[in-house]
C-alpha positions in Angstrom: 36.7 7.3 -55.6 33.3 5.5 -55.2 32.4 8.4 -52.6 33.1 11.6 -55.0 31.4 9.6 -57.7 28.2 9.2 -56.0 28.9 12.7 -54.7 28.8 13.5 -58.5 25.9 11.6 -59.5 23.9 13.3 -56.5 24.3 16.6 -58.3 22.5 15.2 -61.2 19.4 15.9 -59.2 20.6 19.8 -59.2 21.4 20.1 -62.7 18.7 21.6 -65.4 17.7 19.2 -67.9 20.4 21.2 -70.2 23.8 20.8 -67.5 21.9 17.4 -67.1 22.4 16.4 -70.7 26.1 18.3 -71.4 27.1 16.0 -68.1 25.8 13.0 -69.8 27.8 13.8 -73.0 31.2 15.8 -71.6 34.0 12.8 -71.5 37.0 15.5 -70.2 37.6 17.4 -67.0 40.3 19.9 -66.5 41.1 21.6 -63.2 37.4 20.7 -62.3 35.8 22.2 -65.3 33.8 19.3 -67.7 34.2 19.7 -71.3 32.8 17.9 -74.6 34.8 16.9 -77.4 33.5 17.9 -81.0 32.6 14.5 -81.3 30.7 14.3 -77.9 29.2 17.7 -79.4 27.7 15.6 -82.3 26.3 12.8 -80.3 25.0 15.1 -78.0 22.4 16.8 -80.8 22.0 13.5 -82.7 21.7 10.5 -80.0 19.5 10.5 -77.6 22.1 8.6 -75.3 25.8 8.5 -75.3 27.2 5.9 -76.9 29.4 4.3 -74.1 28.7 5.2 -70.5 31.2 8.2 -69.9 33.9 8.5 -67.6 35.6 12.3 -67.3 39.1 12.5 -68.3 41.3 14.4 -66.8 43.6 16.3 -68.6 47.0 17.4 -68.6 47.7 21.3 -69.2 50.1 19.7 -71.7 47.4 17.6 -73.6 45.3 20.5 -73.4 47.8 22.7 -74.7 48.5 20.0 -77.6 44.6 20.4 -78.5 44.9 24.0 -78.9 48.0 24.1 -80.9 46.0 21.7 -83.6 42.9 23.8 -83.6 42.4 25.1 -87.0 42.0 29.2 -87.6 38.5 30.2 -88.6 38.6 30.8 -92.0 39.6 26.6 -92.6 36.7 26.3 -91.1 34.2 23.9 -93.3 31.1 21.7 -92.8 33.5 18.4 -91.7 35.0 20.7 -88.5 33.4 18.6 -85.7 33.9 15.4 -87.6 37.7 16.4 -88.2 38.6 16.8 -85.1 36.9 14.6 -83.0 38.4 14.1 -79.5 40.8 16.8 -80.6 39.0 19.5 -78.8 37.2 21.2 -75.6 33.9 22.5 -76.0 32.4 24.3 -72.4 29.4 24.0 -71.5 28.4 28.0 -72.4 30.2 27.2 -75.8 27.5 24.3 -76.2 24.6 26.3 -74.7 25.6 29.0 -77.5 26.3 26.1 -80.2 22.7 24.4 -79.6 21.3 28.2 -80.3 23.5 28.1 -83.8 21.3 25.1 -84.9 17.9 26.4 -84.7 18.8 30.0 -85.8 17.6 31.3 -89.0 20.6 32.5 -91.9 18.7 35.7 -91.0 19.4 35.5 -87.2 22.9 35.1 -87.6 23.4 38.7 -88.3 21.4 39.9 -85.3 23.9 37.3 -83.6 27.1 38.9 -84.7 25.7 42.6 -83.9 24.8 41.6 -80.5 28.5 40.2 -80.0 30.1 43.3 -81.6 29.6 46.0 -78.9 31.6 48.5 -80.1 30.4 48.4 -83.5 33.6 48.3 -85.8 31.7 45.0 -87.7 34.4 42.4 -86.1 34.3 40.4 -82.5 36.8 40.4 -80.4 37.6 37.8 -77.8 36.5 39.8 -74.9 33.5 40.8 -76.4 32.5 37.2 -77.4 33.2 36.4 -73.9 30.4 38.7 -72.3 27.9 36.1 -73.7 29.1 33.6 -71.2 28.8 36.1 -68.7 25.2 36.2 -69.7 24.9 33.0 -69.9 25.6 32.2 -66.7 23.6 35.0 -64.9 20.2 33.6 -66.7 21.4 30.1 -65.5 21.6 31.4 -61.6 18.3 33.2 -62.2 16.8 29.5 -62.4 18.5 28.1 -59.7 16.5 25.8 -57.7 16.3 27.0 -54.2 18.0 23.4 -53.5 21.4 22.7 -51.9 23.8 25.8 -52.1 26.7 23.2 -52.0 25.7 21.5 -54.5 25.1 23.8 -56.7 28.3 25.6 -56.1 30.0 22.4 -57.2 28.2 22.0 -60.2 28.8 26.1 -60.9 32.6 24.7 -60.7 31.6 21.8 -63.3 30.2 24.1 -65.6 31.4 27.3 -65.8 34.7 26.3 -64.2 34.6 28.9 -61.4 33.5 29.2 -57.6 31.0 32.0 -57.4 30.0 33.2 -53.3 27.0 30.6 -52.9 25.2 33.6 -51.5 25.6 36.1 -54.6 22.8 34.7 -56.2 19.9 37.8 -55.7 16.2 36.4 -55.7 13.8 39.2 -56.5 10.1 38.7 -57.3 9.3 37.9 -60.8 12.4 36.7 -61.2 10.8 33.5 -62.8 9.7 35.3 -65.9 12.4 34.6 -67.7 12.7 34.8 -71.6 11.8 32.1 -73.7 15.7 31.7 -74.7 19.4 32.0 -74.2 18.8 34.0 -77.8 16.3 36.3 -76.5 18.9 36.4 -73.3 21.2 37.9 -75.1 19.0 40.4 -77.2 17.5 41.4 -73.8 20.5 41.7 -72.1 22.1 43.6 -74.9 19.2 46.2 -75.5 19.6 46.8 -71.6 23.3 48.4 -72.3 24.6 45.3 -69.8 27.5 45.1 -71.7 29.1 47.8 -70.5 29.1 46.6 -66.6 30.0 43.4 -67.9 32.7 44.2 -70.0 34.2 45.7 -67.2 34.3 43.2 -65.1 35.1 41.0 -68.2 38.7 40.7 -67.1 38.1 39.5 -63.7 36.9 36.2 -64.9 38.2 35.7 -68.3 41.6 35.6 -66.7 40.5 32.2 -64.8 38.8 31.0 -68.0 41.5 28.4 -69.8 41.5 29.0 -73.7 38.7 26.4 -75.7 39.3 25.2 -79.1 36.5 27.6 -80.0 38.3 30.5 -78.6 41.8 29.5 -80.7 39.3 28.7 -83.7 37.7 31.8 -83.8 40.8 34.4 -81.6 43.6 32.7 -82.7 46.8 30.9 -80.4 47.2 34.6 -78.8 43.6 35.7 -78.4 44.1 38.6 -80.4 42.6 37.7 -83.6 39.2 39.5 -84.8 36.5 37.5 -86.2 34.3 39.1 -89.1 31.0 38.7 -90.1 31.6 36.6 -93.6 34.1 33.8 -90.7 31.0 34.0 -88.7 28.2 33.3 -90.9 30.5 30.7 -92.4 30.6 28.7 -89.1 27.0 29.0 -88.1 26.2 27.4 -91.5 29.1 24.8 -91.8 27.7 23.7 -88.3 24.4 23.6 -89.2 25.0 21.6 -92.2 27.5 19.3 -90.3 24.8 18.3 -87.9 22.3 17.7 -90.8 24.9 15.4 -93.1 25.5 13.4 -90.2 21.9 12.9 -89.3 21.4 12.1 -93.4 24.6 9.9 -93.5 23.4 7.9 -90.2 20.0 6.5 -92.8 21.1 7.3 -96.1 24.1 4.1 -96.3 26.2 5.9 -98.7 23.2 6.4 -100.4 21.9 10.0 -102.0 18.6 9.5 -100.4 16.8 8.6 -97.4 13.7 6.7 -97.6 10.2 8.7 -96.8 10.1 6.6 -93.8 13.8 7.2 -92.5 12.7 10.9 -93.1 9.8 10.6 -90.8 11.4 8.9 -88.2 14.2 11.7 -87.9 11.4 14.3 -87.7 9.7 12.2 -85.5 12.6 11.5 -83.2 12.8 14.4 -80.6 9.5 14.9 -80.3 6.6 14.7 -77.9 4.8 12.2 -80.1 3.1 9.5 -77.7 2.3 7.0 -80.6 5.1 7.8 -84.1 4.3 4.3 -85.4 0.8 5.3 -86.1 2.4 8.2 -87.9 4.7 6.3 -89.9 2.1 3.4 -90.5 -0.3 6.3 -91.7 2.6 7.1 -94.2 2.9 3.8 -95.5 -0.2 3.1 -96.7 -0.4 6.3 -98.4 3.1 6.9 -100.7 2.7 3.9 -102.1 6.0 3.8 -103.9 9.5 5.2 -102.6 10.9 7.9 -103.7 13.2 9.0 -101.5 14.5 12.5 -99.7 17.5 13.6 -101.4 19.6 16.4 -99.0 19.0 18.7 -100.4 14.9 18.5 -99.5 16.2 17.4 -96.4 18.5 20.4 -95.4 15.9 22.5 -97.3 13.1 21.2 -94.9 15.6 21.8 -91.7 15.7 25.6 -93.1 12.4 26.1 -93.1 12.0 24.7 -89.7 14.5 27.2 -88.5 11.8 29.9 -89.5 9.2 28.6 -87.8 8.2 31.4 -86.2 7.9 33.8 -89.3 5.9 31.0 -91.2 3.0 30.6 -87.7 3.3 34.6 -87.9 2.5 34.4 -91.6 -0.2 31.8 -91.0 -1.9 33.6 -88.4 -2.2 36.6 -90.8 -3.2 34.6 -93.7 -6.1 33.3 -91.0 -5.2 29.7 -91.9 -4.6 29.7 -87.8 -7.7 28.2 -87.1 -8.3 25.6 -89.9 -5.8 23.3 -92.1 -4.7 23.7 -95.7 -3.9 22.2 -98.3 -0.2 21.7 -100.1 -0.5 24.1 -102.3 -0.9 26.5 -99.5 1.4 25.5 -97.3 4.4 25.3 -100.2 3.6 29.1 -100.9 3.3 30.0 -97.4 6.8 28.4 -96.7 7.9 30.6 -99.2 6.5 33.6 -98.8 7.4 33.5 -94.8 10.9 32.1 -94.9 12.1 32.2 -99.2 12.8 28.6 -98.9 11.2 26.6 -101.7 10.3 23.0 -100.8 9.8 20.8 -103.8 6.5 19.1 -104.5 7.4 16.1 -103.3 9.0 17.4 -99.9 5.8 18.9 -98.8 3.5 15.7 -100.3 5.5 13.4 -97.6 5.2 15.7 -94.8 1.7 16.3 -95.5 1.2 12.0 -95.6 3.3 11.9 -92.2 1.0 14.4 -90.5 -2.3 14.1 -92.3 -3.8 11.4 -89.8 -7.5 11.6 -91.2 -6.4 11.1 -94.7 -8.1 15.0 -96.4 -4.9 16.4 -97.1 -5.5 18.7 -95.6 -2.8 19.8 -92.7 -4.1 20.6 -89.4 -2.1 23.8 -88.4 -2.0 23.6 -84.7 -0.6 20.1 -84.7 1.9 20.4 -87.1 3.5 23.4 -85.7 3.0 22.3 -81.9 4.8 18.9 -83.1 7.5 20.3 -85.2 8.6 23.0 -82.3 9.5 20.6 -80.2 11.3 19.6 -83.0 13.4 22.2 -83.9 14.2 22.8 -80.2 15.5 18.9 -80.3 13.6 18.1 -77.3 14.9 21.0 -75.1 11.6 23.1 -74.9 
């Protein structure tokens, strides 16, 4: 055993930081393939370590099966899912590459999400067609393959996607490195560029391998032949979303109904490429002199906004505040104007404390955006 487990640790050095951190996380392993619990999902996007060092588990097709037959169908869905089942479920490691693009997606992106499933147009996803975005998935993975050990990364191929592919399939062509900024603008690429229909074709060839994930019963059914609609989808994207941000709340709040200004810096702070945060939070201190707290709905209300980051820069470079800072009044109709989400006074007085170093208040546009981008991509940029 010692020998495949150092075998296993050496293809750490193969793996992308992303395959890195869903290896670090996964706790099961069926017929080679790692998965994640829901729960191991949830520690994954709010810990920056796991909890326990993790050994795989290997599962029976009958505890697998058992798992399925307890996943819930879509529309009893709700924002305790994760937390509900717990190590009652398989997530794979596409299903969490797709997941971690849920939580920094826009409620306006979610439609371009469901239209980019729905191939054939009829306004409801079907399994098959949900499946082509692993497909994709996968292909952008290979296109950033370290020209390492073939081996290697074969095995991990197995590992992740649960398949052997021919180590040699993988075509290099020049500018292959350009690749899109994300699996998100993947998939509207890939879409645009009528893949689908080559893909869908050869959908069959290796869904057939792929075993059935409680996100496949959830959202398929048992028998795979549910449809999903648009109102089930939407519904999911934002129960998950607002999972992930009550658990992050909860974690500070101690039953509370709001988090302390500081608590709320620090979970801004957290996955970020911030050198120095207690300067940050030290600057804070001294200047909200008496707590008032973050209730959550400022808090979820502040994660919205951050999910339209880019519409907000976009509307700051038109407003030409690109090049100098502004003040809160500003920023709070700027917020609103770009994304419609209305941050209260108070919201927007704290973050301008947290980030306004030199005491103006006045917020220096370039740093707050560059910080909170690495933010919103939770330390995956």
């Amino acid at each position: 055993v010692t020998d495949s487990r150092s075998d296993l640790e050496d293809l750490h050095l193969y793996a992308t930081p992303r395959e890195q951190r869903f290896r670090r996380f996964a706790s099961l392993e069926f017929e080679g393939q790692l998965y994640m619990t829901p729960h191991d999902f949830i520690q994954a996007v709010t810990s920056d370590e796991p909890k326990h060092a993790k050994k795989w588990r290997s599962l029976s097709k009958q505890e697998l099966n058992q798992i399925l037959m307890e996943t819930p169908p879509v529309w009893k869905g709700s924002s305790k899912l994760f937390r509900n089942l717990n190590e009652k479920g398989v997530i794979s490691y596409t299903e969490y590459l797709f997941l971690l693009c849920i939580l920094t997606k826009p409620h306006a992106g979610f439609r371009i999400a469901f239209n980019m499933f729905d191939t054939d147009g009829n306004e409801m996803v079907d399994k098959k067609e949900f499946l082509v975005l692993q497909e994709i998935f996968r292909k952008k993975n290979e296109k950033r393959e370290k020209r390492g050990d073939e081996e290697k990364r074969a095995m991990l191929r197995l590992q992740l996607y649960g398949y052997h592919t021919p180590t040699n399939s993988v075509v290099k062509t020049e500018g292959e490195d350009l690749v899109p900024r994300s699996y998100w603008d993947t998939l509207r690429r890939s879409t645009s560029q009528a893949l689908f229909s080559d893909l869908a074709e050869r959908a069959d060839d290796y869904t057939s391998s792929l075993s059935d994930t409680t996100l496949l019963v959830h959202f398929f059914g048992k028998k795979g032949k549910a449809e999903l609609n648009f109102e089930d989808f939407y519904r999911f994207m934002d129960n998950l979303q607002t999972e992930v941000l009550e658990i992050e709340f909860l974690s500070y709040s101690n039953g509370m109904n709001t988090i302390s200004e500081e608590d709320f810096a620090h979970i801004l702070l957290r996955y970020t490429n911030v050198e120095n945060t207690s300067s940050y939070l030290e600057n804070m201190r001294g200047s909200i002199p008496e707590e008032k707290g973050i209730t959550f709905e400022e808090f979820r209300s502040f994660f919205q906004f951050l999910n339209n980051l880019e519409d907000f820069t976009i509307a700051m470079q038109m407003y030409n505040f690109a090049s100098r800072s502004i003040g809160q009044d500003e920023f709070k109709r700027a917020v609103y104007v770009a994304t419609g989400v209305k941050l209260s006074p108070h919201l927007v007085n704290t973050v301008f404390k947290i980030f306004d170093v030199d005491r103006d208040d006045q917020l220096s546009y370039k740093e707050f955006i560059g910080i909170m981008k690495d933010r919103l991509n939770r330390g995956f940029r």
